[in-house]
C-alpha positions as CSV (number, residue, x, y, z in Angstrom):
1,X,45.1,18.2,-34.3
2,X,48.3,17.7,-32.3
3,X,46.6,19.1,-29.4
4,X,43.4,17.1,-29.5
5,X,45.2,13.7,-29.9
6,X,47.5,15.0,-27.0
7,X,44.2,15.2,-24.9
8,X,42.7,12.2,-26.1
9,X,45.7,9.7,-25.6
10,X,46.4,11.4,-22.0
11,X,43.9,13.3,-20.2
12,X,40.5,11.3,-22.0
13,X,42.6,7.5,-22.2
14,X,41.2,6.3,-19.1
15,X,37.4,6.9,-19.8
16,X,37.8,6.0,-23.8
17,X,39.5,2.8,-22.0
18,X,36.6,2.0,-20.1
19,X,33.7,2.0,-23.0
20,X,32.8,-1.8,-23.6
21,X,33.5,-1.5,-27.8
22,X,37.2,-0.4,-27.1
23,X,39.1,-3.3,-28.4
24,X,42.3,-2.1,-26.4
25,X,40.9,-3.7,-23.6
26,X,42.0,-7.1,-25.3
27,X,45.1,-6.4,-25.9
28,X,45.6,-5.0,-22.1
29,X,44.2,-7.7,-20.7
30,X,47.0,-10.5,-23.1
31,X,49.3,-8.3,-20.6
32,X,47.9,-7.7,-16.9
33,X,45.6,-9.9,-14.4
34,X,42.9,-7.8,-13.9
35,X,43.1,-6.3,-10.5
36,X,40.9,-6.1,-7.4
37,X,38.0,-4.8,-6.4
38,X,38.1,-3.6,-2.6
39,X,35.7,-1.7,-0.1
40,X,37.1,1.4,1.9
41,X,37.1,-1.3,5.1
42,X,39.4,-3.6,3.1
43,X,36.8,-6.0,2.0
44,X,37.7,-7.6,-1.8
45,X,34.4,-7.4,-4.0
46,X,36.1,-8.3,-6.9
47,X,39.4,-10.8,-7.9
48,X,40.8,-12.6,-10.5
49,X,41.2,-16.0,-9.6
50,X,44.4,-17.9,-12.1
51,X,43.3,-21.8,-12.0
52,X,46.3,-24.6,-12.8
53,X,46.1,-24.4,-16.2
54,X,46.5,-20.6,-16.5
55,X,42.8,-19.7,-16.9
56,X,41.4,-16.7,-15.5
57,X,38.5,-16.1,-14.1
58,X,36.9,-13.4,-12.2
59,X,35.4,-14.0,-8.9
60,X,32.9,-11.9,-6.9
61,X,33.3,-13.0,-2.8
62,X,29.4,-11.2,-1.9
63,X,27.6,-12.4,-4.4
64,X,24.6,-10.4,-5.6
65,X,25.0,-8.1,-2.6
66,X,27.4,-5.9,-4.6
67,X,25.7,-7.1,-7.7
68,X,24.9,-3.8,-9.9
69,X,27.4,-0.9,-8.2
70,X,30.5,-3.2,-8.9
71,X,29.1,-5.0,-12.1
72,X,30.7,-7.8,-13.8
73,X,33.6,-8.1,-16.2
74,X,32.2,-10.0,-19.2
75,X,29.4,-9.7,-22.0
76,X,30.6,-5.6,-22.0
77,X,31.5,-5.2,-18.1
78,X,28.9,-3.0,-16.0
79,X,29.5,-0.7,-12.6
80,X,32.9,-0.7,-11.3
81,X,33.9,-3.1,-13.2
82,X,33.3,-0.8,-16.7
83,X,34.2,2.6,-15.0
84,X,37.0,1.4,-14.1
85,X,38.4,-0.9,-16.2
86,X,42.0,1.2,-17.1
87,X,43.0,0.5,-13.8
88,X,41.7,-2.9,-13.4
89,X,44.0,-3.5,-16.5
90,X,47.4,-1.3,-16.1
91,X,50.2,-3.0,-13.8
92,X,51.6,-0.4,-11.8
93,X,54.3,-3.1,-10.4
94,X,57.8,-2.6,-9.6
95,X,59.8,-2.1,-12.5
96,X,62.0,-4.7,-12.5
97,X,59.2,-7.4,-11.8
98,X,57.8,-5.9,-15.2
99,X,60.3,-6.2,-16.9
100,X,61.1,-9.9,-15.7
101,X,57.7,-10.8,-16.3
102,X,58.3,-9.6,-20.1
103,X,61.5,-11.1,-20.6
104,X,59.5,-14.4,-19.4
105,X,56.4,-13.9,-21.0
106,X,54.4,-13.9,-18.0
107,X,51.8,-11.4,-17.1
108,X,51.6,-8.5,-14.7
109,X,49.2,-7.9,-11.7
110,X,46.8,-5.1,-12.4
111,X,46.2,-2.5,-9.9
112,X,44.2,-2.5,-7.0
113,X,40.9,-0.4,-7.2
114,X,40.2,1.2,-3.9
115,X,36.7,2.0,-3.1
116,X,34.6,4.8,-1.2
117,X,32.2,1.3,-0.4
118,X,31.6,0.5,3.2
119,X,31.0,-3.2,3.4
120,X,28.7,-2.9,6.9
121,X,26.5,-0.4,5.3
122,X,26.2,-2.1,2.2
123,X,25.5,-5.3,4.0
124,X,23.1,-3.3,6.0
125,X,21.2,-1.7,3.4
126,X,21.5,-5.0,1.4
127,X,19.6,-7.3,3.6
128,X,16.8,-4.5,5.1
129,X,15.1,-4.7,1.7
130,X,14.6,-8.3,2.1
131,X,13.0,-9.4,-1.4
132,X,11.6,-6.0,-2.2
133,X,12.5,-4.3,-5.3
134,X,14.0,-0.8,-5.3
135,X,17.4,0.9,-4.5
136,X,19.3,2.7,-1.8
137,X,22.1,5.5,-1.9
138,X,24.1,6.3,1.2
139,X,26.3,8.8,0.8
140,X,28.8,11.6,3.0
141,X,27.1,15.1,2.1
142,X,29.9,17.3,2.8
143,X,32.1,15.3,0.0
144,X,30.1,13.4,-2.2
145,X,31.7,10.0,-1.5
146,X,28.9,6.8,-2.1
147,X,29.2,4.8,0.9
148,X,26.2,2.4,-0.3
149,X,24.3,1.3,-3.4
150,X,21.9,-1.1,-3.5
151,X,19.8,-2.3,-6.2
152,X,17.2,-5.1,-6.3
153,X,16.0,-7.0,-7.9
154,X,20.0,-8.3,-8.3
155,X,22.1,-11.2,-9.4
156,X,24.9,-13.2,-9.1
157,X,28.1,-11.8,-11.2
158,X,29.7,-15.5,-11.0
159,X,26.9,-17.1,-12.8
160,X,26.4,-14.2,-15.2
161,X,27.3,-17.3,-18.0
162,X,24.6,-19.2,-17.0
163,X,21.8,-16.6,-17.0
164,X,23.2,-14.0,-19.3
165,X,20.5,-15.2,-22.4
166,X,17.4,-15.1,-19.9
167,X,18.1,-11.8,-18.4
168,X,18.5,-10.3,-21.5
169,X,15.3,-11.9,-23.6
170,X,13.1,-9.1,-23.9
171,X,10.0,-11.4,-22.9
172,X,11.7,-12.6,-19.6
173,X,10.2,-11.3,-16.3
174,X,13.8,-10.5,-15.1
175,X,14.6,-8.4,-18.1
176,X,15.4,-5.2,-15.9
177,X,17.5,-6.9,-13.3
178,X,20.7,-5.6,-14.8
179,X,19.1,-2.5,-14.4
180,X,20.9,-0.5,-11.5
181,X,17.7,1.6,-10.3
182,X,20.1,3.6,-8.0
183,X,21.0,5.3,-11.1
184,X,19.1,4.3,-13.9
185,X,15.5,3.6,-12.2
186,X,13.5,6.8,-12.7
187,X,10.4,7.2,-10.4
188,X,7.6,9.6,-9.4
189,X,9.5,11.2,-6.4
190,X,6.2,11.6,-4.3
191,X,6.0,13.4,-1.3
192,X,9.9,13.8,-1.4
193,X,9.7,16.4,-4.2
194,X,7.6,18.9,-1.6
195,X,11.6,20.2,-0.4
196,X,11.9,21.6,-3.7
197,X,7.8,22.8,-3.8
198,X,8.5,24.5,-0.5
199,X,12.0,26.3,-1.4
200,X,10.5,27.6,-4.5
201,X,7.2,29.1,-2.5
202,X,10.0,30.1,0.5
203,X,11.7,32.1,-2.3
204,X,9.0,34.0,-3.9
205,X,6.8,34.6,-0.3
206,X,9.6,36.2,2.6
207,X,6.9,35.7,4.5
208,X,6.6,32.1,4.0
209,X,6.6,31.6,8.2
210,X,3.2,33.1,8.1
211,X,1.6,30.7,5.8
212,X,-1.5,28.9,7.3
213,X,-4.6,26.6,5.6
214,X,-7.3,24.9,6.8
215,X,-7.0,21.2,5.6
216,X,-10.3,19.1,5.4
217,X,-8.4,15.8,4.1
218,X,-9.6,16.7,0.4
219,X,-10.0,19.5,-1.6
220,X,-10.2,20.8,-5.5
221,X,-7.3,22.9,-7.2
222,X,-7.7,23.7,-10.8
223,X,-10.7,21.3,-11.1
224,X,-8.3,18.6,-9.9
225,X,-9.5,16.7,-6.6
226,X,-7.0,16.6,-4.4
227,X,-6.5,14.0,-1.3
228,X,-4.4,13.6,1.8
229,X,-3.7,10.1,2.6
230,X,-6.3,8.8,4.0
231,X,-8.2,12.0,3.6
232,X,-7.0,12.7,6.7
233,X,-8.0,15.9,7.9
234,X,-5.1,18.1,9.4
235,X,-6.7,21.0,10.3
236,X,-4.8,24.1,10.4
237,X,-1.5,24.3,9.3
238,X,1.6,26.4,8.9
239,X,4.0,25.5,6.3
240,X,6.2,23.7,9.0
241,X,3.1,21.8,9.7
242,X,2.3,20.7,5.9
243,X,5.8,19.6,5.4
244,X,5.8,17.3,8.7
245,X,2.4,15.9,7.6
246,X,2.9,15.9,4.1
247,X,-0.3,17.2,3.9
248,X,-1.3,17.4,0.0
249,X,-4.6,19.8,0.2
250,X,-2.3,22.5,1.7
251,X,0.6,22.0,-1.1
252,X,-1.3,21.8,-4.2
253,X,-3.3,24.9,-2.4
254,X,0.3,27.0,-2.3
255,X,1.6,25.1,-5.4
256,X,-1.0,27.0,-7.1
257,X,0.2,30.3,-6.3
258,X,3.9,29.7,-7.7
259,X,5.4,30.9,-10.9
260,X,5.8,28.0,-12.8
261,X,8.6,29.2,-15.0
262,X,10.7,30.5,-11.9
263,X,9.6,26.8,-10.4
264,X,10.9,24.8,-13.3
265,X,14.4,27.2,-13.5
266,X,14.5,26.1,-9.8
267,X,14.1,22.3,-11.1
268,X,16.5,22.6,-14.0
269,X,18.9,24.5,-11.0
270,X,19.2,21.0,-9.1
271,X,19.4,19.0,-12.3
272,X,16.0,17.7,-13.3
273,X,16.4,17.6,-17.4
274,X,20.6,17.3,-17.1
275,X,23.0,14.8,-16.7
276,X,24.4,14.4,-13.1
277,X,28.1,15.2,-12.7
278,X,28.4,11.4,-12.0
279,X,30.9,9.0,-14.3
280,X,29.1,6.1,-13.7
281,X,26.2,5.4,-15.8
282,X,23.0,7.1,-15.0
283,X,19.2,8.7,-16.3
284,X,18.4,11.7,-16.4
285,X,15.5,13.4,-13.7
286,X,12.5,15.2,-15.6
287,X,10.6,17.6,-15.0
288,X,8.5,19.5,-17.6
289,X,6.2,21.5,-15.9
290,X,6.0,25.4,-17.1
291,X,4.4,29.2,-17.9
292,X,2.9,27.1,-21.0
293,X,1.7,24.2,-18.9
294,X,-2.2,23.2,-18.6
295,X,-2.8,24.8,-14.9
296,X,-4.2,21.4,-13.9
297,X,-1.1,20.2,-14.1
298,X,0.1,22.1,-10.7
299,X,-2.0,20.5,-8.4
300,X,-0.6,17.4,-8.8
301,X,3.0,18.4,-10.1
302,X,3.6,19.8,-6.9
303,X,2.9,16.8,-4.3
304,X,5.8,14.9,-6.8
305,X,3.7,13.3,-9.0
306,X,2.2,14.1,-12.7
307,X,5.3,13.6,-15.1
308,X,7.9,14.2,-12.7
309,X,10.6,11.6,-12.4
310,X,13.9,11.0,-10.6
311,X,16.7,8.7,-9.5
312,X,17.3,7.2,-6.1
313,X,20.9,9.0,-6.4
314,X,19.4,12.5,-7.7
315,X,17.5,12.7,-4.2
316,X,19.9,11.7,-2.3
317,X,22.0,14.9,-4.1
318,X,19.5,17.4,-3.4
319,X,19.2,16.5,-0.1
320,X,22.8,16.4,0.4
321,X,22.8,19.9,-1.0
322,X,20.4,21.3,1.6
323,X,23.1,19.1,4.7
324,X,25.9,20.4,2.8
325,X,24.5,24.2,3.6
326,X,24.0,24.4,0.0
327,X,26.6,23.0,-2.1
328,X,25.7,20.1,-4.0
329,X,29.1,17.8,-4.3
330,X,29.8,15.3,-7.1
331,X,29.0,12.0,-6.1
332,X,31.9,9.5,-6.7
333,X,32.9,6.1,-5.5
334,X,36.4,5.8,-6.5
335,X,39.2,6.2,-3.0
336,X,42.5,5.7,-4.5
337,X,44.8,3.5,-6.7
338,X,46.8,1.0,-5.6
339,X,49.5,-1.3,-6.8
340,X,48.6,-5.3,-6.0
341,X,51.8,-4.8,-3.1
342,X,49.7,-1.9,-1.5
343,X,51.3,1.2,-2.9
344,X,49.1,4.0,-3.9
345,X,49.7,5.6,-6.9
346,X,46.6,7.7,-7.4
347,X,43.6,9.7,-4.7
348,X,40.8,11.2,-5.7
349,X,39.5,14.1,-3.7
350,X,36.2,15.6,-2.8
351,X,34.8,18.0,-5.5
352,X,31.7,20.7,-5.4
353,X,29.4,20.8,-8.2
354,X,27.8,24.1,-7.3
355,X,26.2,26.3,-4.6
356,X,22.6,26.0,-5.1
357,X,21.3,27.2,-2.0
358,X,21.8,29.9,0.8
359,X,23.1,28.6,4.0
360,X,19.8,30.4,5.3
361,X,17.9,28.7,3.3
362,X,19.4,25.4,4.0
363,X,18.9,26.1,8.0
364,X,15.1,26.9,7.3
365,X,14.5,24.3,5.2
366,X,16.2,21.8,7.9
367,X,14.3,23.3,10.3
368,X,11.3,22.0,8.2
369,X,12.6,18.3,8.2
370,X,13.3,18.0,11.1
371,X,9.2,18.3,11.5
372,X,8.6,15.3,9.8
373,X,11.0,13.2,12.1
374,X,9.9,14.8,15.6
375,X,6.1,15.2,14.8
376,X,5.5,13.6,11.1
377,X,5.2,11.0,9.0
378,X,8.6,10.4,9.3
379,X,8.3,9.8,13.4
380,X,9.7,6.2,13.4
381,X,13.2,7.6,13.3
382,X,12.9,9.6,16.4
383,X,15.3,8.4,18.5
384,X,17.8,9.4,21.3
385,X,20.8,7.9,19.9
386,X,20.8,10.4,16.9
387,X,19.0,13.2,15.1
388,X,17.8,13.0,11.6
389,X,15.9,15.4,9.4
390,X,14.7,14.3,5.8
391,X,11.1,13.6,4.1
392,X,9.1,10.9,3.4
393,X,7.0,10.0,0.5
394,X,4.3,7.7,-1.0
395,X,4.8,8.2,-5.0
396,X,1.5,6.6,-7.1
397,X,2.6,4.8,-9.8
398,X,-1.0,3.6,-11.1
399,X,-4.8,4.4,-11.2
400,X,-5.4,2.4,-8.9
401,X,-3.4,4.1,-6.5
402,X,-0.6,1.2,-5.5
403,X,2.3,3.3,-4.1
404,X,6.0,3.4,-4.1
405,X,7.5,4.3,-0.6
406,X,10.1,7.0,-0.4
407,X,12.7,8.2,2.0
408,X,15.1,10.7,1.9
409,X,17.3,12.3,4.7
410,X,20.3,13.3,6.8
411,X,21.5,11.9,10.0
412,X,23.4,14.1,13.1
413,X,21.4,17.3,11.6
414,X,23.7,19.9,13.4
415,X,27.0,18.3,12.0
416,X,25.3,15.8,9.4
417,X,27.5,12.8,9.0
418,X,25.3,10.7,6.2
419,X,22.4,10.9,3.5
420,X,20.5,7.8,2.9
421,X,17.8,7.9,-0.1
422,X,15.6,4.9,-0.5
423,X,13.1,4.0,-3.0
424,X,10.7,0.4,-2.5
425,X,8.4,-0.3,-5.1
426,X,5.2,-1.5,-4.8
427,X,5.3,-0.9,-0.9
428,X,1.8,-1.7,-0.7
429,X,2.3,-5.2,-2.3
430,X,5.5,-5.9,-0.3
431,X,5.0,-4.3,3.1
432,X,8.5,-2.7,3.3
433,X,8.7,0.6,4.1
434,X,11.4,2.9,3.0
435,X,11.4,4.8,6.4
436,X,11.9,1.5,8.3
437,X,15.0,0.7,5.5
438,X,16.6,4.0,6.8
439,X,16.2,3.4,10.3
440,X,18.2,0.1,9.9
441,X,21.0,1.7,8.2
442,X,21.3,4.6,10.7
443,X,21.3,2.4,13.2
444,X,24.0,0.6,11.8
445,X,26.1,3.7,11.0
446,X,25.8,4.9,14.7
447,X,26.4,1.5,16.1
């Protein structure tokens, strides 16, 4: 017992600090200005403003642009503002100035949160959506640090008063705004999810380089019809060329070949069906295709859609894995600590979840997405001024075939320096296209 309230008053106080029911938060907060907010350019995202009569209030400079990663403070605290709420609260001030302050009743500064946030990428990522819904993750693959997060539909934190009650009435049309879809938005991964379709038929067939089909634009696979976009007729193709065209015919033909139990071990491998070694709030990916499954559930499990789901910030990790040469890394958004006078008094440091793939493997399979970018779908970000590798992907959401536009890649493949997933729903309504979203935000990074 000794040793469990040991660990839960010292190594566990700062996450059972940060859950919205803990009523210490109060009492903290009778004692300490909440601190700042701050990007890793030195941009504040979050302050406490005191007015003349000693009021505080909390004050969010960007508006909705940092709207769901950073959160907001009241009605239970979201993002940021949640996660990290036992530092926002604890005054690591000189000493003396404490104690002053407590002989006078007056209250200390909180600590400064430093973020791994970079204001022009955020910005960037921000306004290339435009008004269409969806979410973007930028993120360093070698050590897991979020440099973007963008969810929209958004809001603005300093009127969360006023529209608190018709956000949250279940029969409002914004009811999931507060929803961070970075995280917590679960979609059919599309055409994105043929990285893992292709590793799984790389590992089983050493001979995967040999691989060829004849695509006519459509074809049948366990009486499931099967089309290309567009029926478009590819002709023949190697696995190189199936991954560059995202050519469907040809994947549910090899999906169909797979062992479905070693597939979904491969699946629960990267994390579909687990939590992601993430401390901010987040859904879990499914998958839940098997030995037991009905076989016409390959043809279409394997092209990403059926009942597979995932999160904008799940790609973005197993993508990162195959830039990382195989080590998937914890994603975290926390820098450092800081005092309110600028002296640090916690780091955090990069940390690797687990080696999931060979470096081999991870050259191959770059090798492979790097197709879709110099001869693909994915052609748009071909361009002299850096080299990117990644997939693309149109994820069905309906019978009537309205789509969801994916992206998901790495930029600088021989040294890569970022990942950038991107989701836009209803692409077909809105006209945005998650490969023109990435292009933006590369561009930005490079410029």
């Amino acid at each position: 017992m000794i040793i469990y309230l040991a660990k839960f008053m010292i190594a566990d106080s700062s996450t059972v600090i940060a859950n919205s029911y803990n009523k210490r938060q109060d009492h903290l907060a009778e004692r300490v200005v909440r601190g700042d907010i701050m990007s890793s350019d030195g941009h504040v995202l979050a302050t406490t403003n005191v007015a003349e009569d000693g009021n505080e209030y909390r004050y969010y400079p960007n508006g909705n642009m940092f709207a769901h990663v950073v959160g907001f403070s009241t009605y239970g605290r979201s993002g940021l503002e949640l996660s990290s709420n036992y530092y926002l609260l604890t005054s690591n001030a000189n000493i003396v100035e404490r104690v002053r302050n407590s002989v006078y009743n007056e209250k200390n500064m909180g600590d400064t949160v430093v973020t791994t946030l970079d204001y022009n990428l955020q910005s960037t990522a921000y306004n290339a959506m435009g008004y269409a819904k969806g979410a973007v993750v930028v993120m360093e693959p070698d050590t897991g640090k979020i440099l973007a997060m963008v969810s929209k539909p958004d809001f603005d934190p300093n009127s969360i008063d006023v529209i608190w009650d018709s956000i949250t009435d279940e029969t409002s049309s914004d009811k999931t705004i507060l929803l961070n879809r970075a995280t917590q938005g679960l979609y059919p991964p599309g055409s994105t999810f043929k990285v893992l379709t292709s590793l799984e038929y790389m590992r089983e067939n050493k001979d995967w380089e040999r691989y060829s089909y004849e695509c006519q634009g459509e074809t049948v696979v366990n009486n499931v019809a099967i089309h290309c976009y567009n029926n478009t007729v590819h002709g023949t193709v190697s696995l190189a060329d199936s991954v560059a065209f995202s050519c469907n015919t040809s994947f549910s033909n090899l999906g169909a070949s797979l062992d479905t139990d070693a597939f979904h071990s491969l699946c629960e491998t990267f994390l579909f069906n687990k939590d992601l070694p993430y401390s901010g709030l987040s859904n879990k990916s499914s998958y839940v295709l098997n030995g037991k499954s009905d076989p016409s559930q390959i043809p279409q499990t394997v092209i990403g859609q059926g009942d597979t789901l995932i999160s904008p910030l799940h790609n973005a990790m197993i993508m990162s894995t195959i830039a990382n040469g195989g080590v998937m890394m914890k994603p975290y958004m926390l820098d450092h600590i800081e005092n309110y006078n600028g002296d640090q008094v916690r780091s955090y440091s990069p940390s690797a979840y687990k080696r999931l793939m060979t470096v081999r493997e991870t050259q191959d399979m770059t090798e492979l997405l790097c197709g879709v970018v110099d001869y693909g779908t994915g052609y748009v970000l071909n361009t002299s001024a850096y080299s990117v590798a990644g997939k693309t992907g149109t994820a069905e959401y309906n019978e009537k075939g309205e789509s969801h536009s994916w992206f998901v890649g790495f930029s600088n493949v021989e040294n890569p320096d970022i990942v950038v997933s991107v989701v836009i729903e209803e692409a077909d309504v809105s006209g945005v296209r998650a490969v023109n979203v990435t292009k933006q935000i590369f561009d930005a990074y490079y410029q």
